[in-house]
N, C-alpha and C positions, 0 to 999 in steps of 0.2 A: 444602727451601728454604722459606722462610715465606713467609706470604700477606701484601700491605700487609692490614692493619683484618683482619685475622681471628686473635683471641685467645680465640674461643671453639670450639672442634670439638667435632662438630659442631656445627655454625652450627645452633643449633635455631628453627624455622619463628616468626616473631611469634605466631601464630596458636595457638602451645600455651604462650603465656603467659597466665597466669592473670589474666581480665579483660579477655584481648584478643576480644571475639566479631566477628561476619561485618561488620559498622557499623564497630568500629572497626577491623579488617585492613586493610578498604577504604583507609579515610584513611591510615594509613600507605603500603601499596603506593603510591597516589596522591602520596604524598612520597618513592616508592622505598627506603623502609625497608620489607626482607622476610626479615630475619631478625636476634638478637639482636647482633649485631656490630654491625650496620648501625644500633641503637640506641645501645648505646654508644658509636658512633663520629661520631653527629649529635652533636656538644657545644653547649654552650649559646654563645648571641651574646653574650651578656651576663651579669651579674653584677650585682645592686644588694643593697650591704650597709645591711640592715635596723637594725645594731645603734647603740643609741641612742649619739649623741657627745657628748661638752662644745662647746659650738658657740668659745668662749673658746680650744681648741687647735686650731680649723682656717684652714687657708688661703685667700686670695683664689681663687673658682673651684673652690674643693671639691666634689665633690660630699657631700651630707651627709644624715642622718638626724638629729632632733633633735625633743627631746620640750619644749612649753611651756606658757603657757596664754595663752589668748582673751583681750585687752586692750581694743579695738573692735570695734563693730558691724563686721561687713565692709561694704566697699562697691564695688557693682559699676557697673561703666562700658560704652556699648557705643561702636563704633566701625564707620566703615564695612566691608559685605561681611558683614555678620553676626556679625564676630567680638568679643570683648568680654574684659574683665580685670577680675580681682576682689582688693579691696587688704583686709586685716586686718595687725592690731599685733599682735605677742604677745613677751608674757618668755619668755628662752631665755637659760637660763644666767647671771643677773642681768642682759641687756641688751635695752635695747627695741629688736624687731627687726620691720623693716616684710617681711611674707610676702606674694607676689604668685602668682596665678594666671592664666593664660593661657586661656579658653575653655572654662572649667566652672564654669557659673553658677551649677549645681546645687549647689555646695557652700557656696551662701551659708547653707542651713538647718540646714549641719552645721556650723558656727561658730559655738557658744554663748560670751558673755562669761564668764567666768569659769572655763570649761572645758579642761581638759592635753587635747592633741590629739601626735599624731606627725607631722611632715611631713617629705617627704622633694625636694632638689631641688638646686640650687648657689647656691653663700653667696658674693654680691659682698662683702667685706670691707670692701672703701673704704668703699661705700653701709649698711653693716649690712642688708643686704637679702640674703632669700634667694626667687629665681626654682624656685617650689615647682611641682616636677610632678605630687603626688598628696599624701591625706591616707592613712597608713599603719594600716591597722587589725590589720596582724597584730602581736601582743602577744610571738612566741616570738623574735624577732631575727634573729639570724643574716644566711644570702642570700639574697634571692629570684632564682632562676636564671630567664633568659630564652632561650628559644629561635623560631630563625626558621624557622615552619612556616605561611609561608604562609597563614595563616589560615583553614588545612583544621580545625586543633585547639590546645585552650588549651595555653601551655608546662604549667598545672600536672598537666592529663591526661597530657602525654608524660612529665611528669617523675613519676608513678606508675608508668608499665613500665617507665623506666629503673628506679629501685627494684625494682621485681619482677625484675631480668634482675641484678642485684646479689646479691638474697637468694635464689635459685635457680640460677645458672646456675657451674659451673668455665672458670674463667680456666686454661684451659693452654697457653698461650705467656707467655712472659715476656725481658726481654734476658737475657743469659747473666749471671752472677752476678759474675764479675770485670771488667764494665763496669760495672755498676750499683756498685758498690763504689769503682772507680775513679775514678767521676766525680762520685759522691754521687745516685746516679739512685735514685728510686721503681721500685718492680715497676710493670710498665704498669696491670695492676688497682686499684692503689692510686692513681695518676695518674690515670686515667678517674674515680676514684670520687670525688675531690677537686675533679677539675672539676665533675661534676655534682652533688656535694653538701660545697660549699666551708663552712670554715670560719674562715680570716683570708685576709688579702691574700695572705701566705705559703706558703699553702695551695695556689695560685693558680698561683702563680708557680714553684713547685717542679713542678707537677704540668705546667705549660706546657712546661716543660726538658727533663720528662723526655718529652713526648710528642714535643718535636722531636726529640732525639736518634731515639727510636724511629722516626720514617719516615724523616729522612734514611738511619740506618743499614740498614736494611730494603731502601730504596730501591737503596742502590750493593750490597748484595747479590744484587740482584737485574740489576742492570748486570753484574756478576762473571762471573755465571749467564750472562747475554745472550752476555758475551764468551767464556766456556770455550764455550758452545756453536757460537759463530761462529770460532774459531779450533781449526779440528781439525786436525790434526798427518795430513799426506798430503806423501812425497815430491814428487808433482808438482805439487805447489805453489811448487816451487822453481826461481827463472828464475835461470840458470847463466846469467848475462851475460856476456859479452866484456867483461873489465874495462879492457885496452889498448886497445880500440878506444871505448869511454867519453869513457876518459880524455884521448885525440887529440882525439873532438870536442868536451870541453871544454877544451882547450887553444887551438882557433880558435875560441872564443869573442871576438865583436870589444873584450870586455870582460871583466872578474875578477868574478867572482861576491864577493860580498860573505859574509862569517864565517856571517853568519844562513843566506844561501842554501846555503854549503855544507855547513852543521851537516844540512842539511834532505835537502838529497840525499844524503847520507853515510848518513842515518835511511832513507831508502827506501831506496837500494838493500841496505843492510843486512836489511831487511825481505823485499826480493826473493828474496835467497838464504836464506830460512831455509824449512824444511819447515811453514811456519802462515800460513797465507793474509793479508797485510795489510789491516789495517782502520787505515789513517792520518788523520787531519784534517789541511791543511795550510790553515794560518791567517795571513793576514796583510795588513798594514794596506795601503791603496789604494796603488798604485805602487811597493810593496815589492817587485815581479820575483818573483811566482811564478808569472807562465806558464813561465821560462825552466825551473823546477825540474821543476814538471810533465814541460816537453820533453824533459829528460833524461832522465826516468824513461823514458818514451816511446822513445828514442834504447836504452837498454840493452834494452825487450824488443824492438826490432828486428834487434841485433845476435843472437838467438834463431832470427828471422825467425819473430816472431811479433805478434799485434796489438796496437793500443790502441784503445779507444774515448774520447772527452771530452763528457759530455753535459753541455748547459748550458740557462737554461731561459729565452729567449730568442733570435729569428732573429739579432736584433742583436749579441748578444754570440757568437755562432755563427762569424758573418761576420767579428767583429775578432779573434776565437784563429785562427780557417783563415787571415785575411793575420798573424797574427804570426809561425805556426808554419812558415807558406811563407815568410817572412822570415830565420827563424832556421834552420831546413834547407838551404833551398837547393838543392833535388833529392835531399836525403840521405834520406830519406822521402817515399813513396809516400803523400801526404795528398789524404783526400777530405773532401766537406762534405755533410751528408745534413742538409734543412729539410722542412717543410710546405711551402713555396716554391719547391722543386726540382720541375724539371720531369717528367713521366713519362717519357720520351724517358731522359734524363739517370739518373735514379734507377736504373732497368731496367742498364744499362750499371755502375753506382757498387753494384747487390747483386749483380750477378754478378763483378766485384772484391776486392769483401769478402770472397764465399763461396769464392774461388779461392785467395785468402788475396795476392794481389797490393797490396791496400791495408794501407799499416802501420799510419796511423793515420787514424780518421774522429772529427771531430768534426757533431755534430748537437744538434737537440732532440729533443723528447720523439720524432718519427720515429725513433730509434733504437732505440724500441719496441714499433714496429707486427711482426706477425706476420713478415710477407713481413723480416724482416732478421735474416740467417744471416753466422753469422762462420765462419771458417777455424779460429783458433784465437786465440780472446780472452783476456790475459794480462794485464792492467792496464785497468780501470774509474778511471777521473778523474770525478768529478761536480762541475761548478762551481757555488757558491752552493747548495748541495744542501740546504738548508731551505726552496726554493723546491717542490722535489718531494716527492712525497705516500711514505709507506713502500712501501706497494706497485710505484710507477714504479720507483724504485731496485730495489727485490728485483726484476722482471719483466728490468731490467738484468743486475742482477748474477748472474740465473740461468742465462745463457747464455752465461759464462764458461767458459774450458779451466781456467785458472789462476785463482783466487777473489782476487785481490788489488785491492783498492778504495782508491783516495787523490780524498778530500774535498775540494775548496779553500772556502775565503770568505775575501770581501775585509772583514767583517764582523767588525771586532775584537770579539769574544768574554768576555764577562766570568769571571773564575775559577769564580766558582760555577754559572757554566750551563756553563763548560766543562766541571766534574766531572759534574752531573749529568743536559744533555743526551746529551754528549758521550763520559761517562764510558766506557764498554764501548771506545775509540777509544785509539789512542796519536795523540798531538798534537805536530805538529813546529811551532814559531812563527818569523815571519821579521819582524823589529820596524826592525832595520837598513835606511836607505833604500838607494839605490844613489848612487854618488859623484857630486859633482857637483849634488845636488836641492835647490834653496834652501826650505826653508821657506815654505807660501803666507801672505803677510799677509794678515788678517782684520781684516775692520772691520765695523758696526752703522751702520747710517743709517738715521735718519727717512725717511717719504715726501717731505715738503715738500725734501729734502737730494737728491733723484733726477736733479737738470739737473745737481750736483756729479759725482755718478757718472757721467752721461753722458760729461761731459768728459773725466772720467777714463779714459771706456772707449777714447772718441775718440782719445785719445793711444796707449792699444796699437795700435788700428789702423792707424792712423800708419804705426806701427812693422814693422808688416806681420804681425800676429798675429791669432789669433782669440782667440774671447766667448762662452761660452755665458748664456743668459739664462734661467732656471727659472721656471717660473708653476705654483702646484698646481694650476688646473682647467682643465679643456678650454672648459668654458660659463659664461655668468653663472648665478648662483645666487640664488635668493631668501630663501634664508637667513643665507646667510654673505657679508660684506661682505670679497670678498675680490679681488683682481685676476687677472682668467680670462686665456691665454694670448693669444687674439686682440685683447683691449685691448692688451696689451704688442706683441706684435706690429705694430699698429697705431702704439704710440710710437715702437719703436723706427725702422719704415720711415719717419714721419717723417724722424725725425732722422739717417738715413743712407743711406734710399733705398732702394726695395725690392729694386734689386739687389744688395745686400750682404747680405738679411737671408733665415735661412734659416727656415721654420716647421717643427719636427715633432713631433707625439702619439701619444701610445698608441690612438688610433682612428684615425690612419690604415692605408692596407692596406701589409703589407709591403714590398712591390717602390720606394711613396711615399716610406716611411721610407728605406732604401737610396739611393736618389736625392738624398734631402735631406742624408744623412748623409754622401755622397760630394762632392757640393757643397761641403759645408763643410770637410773633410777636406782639397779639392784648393785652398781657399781662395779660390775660386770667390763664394762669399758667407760673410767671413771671423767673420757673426755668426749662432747659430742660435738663437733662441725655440724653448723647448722644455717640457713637463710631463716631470716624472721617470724618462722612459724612458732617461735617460742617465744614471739612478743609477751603474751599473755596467756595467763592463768597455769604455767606449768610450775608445781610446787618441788621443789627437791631441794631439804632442808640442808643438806650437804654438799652442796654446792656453791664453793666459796671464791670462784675465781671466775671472769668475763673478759673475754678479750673481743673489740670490734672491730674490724677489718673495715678503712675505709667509710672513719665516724662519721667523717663532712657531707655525708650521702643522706645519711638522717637524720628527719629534726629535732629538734631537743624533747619532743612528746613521745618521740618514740627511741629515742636512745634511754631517754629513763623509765619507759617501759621493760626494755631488756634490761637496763641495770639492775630493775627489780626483782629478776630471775635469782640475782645471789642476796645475803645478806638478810636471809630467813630463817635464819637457829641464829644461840649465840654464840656464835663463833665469827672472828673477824672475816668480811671480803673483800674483795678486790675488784673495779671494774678499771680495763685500760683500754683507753682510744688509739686506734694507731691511726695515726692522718697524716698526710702533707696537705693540709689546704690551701686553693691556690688563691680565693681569694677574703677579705675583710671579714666579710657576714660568716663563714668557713670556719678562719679562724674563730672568732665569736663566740660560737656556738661551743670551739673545745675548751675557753676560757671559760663558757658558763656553767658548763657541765661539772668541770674539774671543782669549782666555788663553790658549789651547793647540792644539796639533796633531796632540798624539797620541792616537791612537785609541783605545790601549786607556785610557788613563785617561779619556777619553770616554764609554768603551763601560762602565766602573762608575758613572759618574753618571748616565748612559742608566737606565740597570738602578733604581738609584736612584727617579728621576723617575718614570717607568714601570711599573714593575714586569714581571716575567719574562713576564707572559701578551702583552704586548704588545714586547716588544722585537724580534724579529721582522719585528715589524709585520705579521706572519699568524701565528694561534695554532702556537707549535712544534709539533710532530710530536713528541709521546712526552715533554713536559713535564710532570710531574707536578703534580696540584692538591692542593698537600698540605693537611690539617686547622687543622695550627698552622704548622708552620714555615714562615719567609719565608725564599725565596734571595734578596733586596735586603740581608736582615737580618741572617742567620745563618749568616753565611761559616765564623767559627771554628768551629760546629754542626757543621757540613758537614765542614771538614776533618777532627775529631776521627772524626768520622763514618764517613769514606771510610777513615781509616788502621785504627780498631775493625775494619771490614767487610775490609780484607783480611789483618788479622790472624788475623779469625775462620776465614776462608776458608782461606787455610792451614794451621790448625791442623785446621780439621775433614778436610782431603784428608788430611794427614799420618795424621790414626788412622783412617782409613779410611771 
């Protein structure tokens, strides 16, 4: 199996490169380069092409190189703060062209009249003016490569060991020879050497291609790998459900599962009966009904008379699957709820249950894995939102398994390329179909000064006899950020409806607080609740037909249609409104994209978009790769071409042994 970044074996030590002594190891170690991979795998930040141009064939905004001569005196200017600008005329290319510099005075004594000089910087076109960053004194052309080290050492030091790890060292890995063929790819050697010692644009750009291909495909082979090892072939891995009895309790279903949900349980349980332990995602956009899917699963290993556990990573989202699942059972299952907020009393009685095997199904949080909890015989792992938990919590889970079979959920529509590549090792069931009956929530953008319109508007569901949830991103005023904390809204809202309608709840209150508040509003009791984003997810209150977001520009589009999802859960019309002034382009954007549409996964790519992969989460992923060149925002078709090479490869390489 190959290593990402290691095309040299042995990875030979920095330190036995020629040049490199104890002074300069140091500085590199200190930038974590410790061996020749780790050089050529630092590429450069930048690129500036030295060679000289006709300034006559470039663009508005070039950037450019150009050779002319000294026309005026330079003259320099200063301005407040100490900074200052220095203006000189010169011929370039037969046009008089005004060169300006930015805060290097010192170069008024190397502007002789009459004198060819090189400068190098970007060429306003309109103006004939070029905003000049330096005067160019190397004479041989080409690029001067730039790399980001911190300022431990000069790029052109580092760009000597690179060269010495080129004229010394064998390259032996390389892509297999009927991809590179296939797709017009450089050997990887050849592609490193270009980046670090380019020779046209073209150069560049070939050698960029091929190095994305190389880690995406490296990368899903090494997912491949994750997965042959995480799917081993064991008889009892195999849950022999009672299919008749299944299929009864999906037949008193008070409703028809919708094609997407049945596609999806048709996939598990298919999965259940095979001798390879399931490793499922089950993905799908807010109010799509995949607790119900989940439940079945659940339902088939009890017809075994064996467990399930549902870990989720929240008391609150704990609380609304144990009343959904006691909803949709109905005594059919033995369901328990194990929190941090569970009493000792209670706990004591719910592990000696568990370990008796009297409990079919337990839903908890992360208490479901603390020491002291023993199962009877654990046959299906559910993790909800499970990019909330760390790898380890998961494995400390799933280790304590009879039957290894693990099904994912998120309500967290997923873009394709972080599905292949978080996700990849995973078979992915999706449920995109709402359920019958669910009208589309309308979306609107509103000004601050437009806030008493909204009121009114809210006023009228209430009326109606409905609830409101009301989002604020912060708990407290802030000194920095001009934004509206929960307890001002709070404040407006009991104005204008009275504090006994209005519910408060935060992520710093203590749990038992939270429950209470949530329960209130729930029984309609106070049919309006103030709240920070602790109601991203999983809270179900079918009667809740109105959202207002305090300050939408603050969220990003995966987590505002998160919240949107809160309403527009019966069928009854809802409403979600933004209230924003955003100050600026991406801001706005984001209230144009929201207002347009409602589906999430077409959301969840211009999330990704906006974003980028390290944040879309909105907690660095768990096992996201940080790749060199390639962007998953950017290089979807990469990726594909990528993933289908890798299990082509993979194939073929089991095949001859």
């Amino acid at each position: 199996m190959p290593v990402m970044y290691q095309v040299v074996t042995p990875p030979t030590p920095i330190e036995d490169l020629k040049g490199v002594g104890p002074k300069l190891r140091d500085k590199l170690l200190e930038l974590d380069i410790k061996d020749v991979n780790d050089v050529v795998f630092n590429l450069p930040s930048g690129h500036e092409n030295l060679t000289v141009m006709d300034l006559t064939e470039a663009g508005h905004n070039d950037k450019v190189t150009v050779s002319g001569t000294v026309q005026t005196e330079p003259a320099l200017a200063y301005f407040r703060g100490g900074k200052n600008r220095l203006t000189v005329f010169m011929e370039i290319n037969g046009m008089y062209v005004k060169v300006v510099f930015f805060n290097q005075p010192y170069l008024k004594d190397k502007l002789k009249v009459g004198e060819t000089v090189k400068v190098s910087g970007k060429f306003q076109r309109h103006k004939l003016e070029i905003n000049a960053q330096r005067l160019v004194y190397d004479t041989s052309g080409g690029y001067r490569v730039k790399y980001s080290l911190g300022g431990v050492m000069h790029s052109k030091t580092f760009h000597k060991i690179v060269a010495e790890v080129f004229a010394n060292c064998i390259f032996n890995y390389d892509l297999p020879e009927d991809l590179k063929e296939k797709y017009r790819l450089l050997s990887v050697r050849e592609a490193l050497r270009r980046l670090h010692f380019p020779q046209s644009p073209h150069d560049i750009n070939e050698a960029r291609r091929t190095i994305k291909f190389y880690e995406l495909f490296i990368f899903q082979l090494q997912l491949m790998e994750k997965r042959k090892r995480e799917r081993v072939r064991n008889e009892r891995y195999i849950v022999d459900y009672d299919i008749e009895a299944l299929r009864t309790f999906i037949d008193t279903l008070p409703f028809e599962l919708t094609d997407d949900q049945k596609r999806s349980v048709n996939e598990i349980c298919r999965d259940l009966k095979q001798n390879v332990s399931m490793h499922r995602l089950l993905q799908g956009d807010v109010g799509s009904g995949k607790t119900i899917v989940a439940g079945i699963a659940s339902f088939a290993v009890k017809t075994i008379q064996e467990q399930t556990a549902l870990m989720v990573p929240t008391e609150v989202l704990a609380n609304q699957h144990y009343q959904s699942f006691l909803e949709i059972f109905d005594g059919l299952l033995n369901i328990a709820k194990l929190t941090g907020n569970t009493s000792r009393k209670e706990k004591i009685g719910i592990l000696a249950a568990l370990e008796s095997g009297e409990i079919d199904l337990i839903i908890g949080t992360h208490a479901l894995i603390e020491e002291d909890v023993v199962f009877n015989r654990l046959s299906l792992i559910i993790t909800d939102e499970q990019h909330r938990f760390g790898v380890n919590q998961r494995k400390r889970l799933n280790d304590r398994a009879y039957r290894k079979n693990v099904l994912y959920m998120t309500a967290t529509p997923i873009p394709r390329t972080l599905s292949i590549t978080t996700f990849g090792d995973m078979d992915i069931s999706i449920i995109k179909e709402m359920p019958k009956g669910r009208k589309p929530v309308e979306t609107y953008w509103r000004r601050f000064d437009e806030t008493n319109e909204v009121l009114n508007a809210l006023a009228a569901e209430i009326k109606k006899g409905h609830n409101a949830y009301i989002v604020a991103p912060l708990i407290e005023e802030s000194e920095t950020l001009d934004l509206k904390n929960v307890q001002e809204i709070f404040q407006l809202f009991t104005d204008r409806f009275g504090e006994e309608n209005v519910e408060l709840v935060h992520g710093r209150m203590k749990p038992d607080e939270k429950d209470a508040g949530m329960r209130r509003f729930e029984s309609h009791e106070k049919p309006v609740l103030v709240s920070t984003t602790v109601i991203e997810v999983g809270i179900n209150v079918p009667n809740a037909t109105f959202m207002v977001i305090f300050n939408a520009e603050r969220f990003g589009l995966s987590t505002l249609h998160q919240l949107r999802g809160r309403v527009g859960r019966s069928d009854k019309q809802s409403y979600c409104v933004l209230i924003s002034d955003p100050k600026t382009e991406n801001a706005k954007l984001r209230m144009d994209i929201m207002t347009s549409t409602t589906d999430g996964f077409e959301l969840s790519e211009r999330d990704l978009e906006m974003r980028g992969p390290g944040d879309y989460f909105g907690v660095r992923q768990s096992g996201l790769p940080q790749f060199k060149v390639a962007d998953l925002a950017e290089d979807y078709r990469v990726l594909e071409h990528a993933r289908m090479s890798a299990i082509e490869y993979s194939a073929k390489m089991e095949a001859d042994g």
